[in-house]
LORO-76230 format. One record per residue (C-alpha): residue in one letter; y, x, z. Coordinates in steps of 0.02 Angstrom, whole numbers, padded with zeros to 5 digits, always signed. Each point is the difference from the previous one (the first is absolute). Last residue first. Layout:
REM residues N
AYXZ...
***
This chain:
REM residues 257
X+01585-00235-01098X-00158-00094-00034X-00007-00075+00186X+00172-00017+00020X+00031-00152-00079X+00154-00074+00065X+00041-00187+00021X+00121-00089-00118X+00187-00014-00019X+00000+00155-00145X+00162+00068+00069X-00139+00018+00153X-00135+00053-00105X+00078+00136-00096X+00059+00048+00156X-00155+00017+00089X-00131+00077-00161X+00128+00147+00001X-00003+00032+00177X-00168+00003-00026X-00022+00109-00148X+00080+00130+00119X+00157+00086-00027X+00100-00092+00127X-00123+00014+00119X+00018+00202-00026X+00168+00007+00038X-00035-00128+00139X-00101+00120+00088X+00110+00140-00036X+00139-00084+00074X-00092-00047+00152X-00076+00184+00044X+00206+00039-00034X+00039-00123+00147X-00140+00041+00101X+00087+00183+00022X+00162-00071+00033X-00089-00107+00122X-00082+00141+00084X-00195-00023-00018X-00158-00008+00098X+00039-00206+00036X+00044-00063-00155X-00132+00107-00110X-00149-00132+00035X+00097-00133-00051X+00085+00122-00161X-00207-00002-00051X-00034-00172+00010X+00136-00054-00099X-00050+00130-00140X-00172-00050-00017X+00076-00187+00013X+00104+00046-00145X-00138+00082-00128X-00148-00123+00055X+00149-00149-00070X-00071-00150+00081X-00184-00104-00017X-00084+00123+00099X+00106-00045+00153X-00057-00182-00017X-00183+00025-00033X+00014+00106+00155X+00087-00151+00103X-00151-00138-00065X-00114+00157+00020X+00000+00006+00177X+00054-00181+00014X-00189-00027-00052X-00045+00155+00108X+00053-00095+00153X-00040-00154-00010X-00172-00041+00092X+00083+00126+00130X+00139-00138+00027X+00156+00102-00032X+00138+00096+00101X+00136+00045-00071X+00109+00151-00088X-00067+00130+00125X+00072+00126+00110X+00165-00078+00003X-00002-00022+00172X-00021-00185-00005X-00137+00021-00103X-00097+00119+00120X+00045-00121+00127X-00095-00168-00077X-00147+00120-00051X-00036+00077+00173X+00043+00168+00049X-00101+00078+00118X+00079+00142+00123X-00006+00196-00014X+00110+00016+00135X+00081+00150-00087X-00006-00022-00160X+00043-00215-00020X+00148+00052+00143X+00054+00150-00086X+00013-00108-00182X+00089-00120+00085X+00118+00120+00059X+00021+00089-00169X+00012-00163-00121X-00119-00112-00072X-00031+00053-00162X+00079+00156-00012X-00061+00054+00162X-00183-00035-00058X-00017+00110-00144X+00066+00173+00087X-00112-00024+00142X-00129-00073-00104X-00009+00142-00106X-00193+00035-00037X-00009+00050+00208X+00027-00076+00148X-00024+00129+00140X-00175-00011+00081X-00078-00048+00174X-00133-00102-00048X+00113-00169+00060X+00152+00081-00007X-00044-00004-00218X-00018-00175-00038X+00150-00065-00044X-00051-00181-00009X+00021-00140-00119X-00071-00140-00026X-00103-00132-00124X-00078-00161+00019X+00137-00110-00061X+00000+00120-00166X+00138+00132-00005X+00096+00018-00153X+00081+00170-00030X+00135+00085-00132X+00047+00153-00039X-00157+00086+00055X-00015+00150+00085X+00036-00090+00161X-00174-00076-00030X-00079+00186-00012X+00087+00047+00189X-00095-00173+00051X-00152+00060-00058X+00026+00175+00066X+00030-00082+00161X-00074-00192-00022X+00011-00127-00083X-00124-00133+00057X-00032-00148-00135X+00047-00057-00176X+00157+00113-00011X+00053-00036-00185X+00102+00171-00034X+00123-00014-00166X+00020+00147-00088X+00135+00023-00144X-00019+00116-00129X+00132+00138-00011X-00105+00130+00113X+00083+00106+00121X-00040-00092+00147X-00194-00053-00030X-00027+00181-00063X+00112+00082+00133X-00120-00070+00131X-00175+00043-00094X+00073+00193-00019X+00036-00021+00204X-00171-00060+00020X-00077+00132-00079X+00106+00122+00086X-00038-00079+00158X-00178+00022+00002X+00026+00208-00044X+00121-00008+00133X-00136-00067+00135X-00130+00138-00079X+00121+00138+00034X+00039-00067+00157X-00158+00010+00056X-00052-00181+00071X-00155-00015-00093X-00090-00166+00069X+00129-00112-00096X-00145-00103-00113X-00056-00119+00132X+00200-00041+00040X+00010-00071-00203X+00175-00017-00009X+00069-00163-00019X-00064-00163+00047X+00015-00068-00177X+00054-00150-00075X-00130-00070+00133X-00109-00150-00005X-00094+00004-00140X+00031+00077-00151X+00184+00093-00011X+00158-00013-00112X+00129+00115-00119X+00081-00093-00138X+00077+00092-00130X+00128-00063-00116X+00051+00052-00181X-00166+00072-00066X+00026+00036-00187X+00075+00165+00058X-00124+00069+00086X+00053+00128+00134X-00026-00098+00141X-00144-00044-00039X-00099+00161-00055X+00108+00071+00132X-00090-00114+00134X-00198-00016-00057X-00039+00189+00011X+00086+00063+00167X-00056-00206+00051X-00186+00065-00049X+00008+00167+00120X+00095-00101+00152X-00134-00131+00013X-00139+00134-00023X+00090+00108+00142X+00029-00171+00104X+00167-00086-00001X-00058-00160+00125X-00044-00147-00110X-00064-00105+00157X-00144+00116+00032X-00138-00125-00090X+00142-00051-00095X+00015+00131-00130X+00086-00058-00149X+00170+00031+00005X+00066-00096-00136X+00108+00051-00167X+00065-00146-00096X+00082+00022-00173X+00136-00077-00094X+00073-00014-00170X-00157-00078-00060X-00111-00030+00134X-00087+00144+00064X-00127+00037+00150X-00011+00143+00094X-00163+00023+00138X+00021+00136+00110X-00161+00054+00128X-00114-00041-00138X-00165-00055+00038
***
């Protein structure tokens, strides 16, 4: 069985943890096939939204503790060099992700969910920072994630007490979009990717890249990231496709631009 299954559907494609037996934690074979799965993704350009999910009844619970027996620090850097190419992957890439948390998310799992650009938690999923309770240091970026999301002293307080959070509060934090019925979840899963796939790949690439350069830049410095950006939006088929459509008075097609 295949610890990653990836599905595709047109413009979109699902990728799903798929080892529930030890609730999709990042295992060595979990961690080899996403190393393969991921840029293969990410770097397609037919595929304009990714999905990332779990089987059962975890999104994941995040690293696998089993597999953390070495504690050289040689071999704990070598870990965290993996994940740290994984991280700036998921961050650096145009496409977006969205994260459909079916179930626990946990440390590293949670740290991979705050990857993503966007996140729907099902009715049975949480959130929980995982690492005080083995004695770690969040890793995978969470600390840097997380504060952007929800602020610095909420993002101590989730850290350090290392409390649950339940669906109805992760959505008022702005952790997720909203809550679903778990029945629903992928369905509005796709509903949203479908809709993101459907826009111009070449802008929302570039919107998702000045997001993730507002808050590691001077403004004068974000201003001439922005100019570029639109220098080359302007140039795109896209762009081209969107006014002609608009003196046009009908709907853009942005599909063949």
């Amino acid at each position: 069985m295949s610890v990653v299954i990836v599905e595709r559907r047109g413009a979109t494609a699902l990728l799903r943890l798929n080892s529930p037996a030890n609730m999709n934690a990042i295992s060595l074979e979990l961690r080899s096939d996403l190393s393969e799965e991921l840029p293969d993704l990410l770097c397609d350009p037919t595929i304009r939204c990714l999905i990332i999910t779990g089987t059962g009844d975890a999104f994941s619970a995040g690293g696998d503790v089993k597999q953390m027996a070495d504690r050289r620090p040689n071999a704990v850097r070598e870990r965290l060099q993996w994940a740290h190419r994984w991280a700036r992957l998921l961050l650096e890439s145009e496409t977006p992700v969205i994260a459909a948390v079916n179930g626990a998310c946990v440390g590293a799992g949670f740290s991979l969910a705050m990857l993503c650009d966007l996140i729907l938690v099902s009715e049975r999923g949480f959130f929980r920072a995982g690492f005080p309770g083995i004695g770690a240091a969040p890793d995978f970026g969470l600390a840097f994630t997380l504060p952007r999301v929800v602020g610095l002293a909420r993002a101590r307080e989730i850290l350090l007490t290392n409390r649950k959070i339940e669906p109805a509060e992760a959505v008022a934090l702005g952790l997720a979009l909203r809550q679903l019925p778990a029945d629903n979840l992928l369905d509005e899963a796709h509903a949203l990717a479908d809709q993101i796939a459907a826009g111009p790949a070449t802008s929302l690439g570039l919107t998702k890249t000045l997001l993730n350069r507002a808050y590691s830049t001077s403004f004068d410095q974000f201003l001439e990231a922005e100019a570029m950006a639109q220098s080359i939006a302007f140039a795109s088929a896209e762009f081209a496709e969107g006014v002609a459509a608009f003196l046009e008075k009908r709907k853009p097609d942005f599909s063949k631009a």
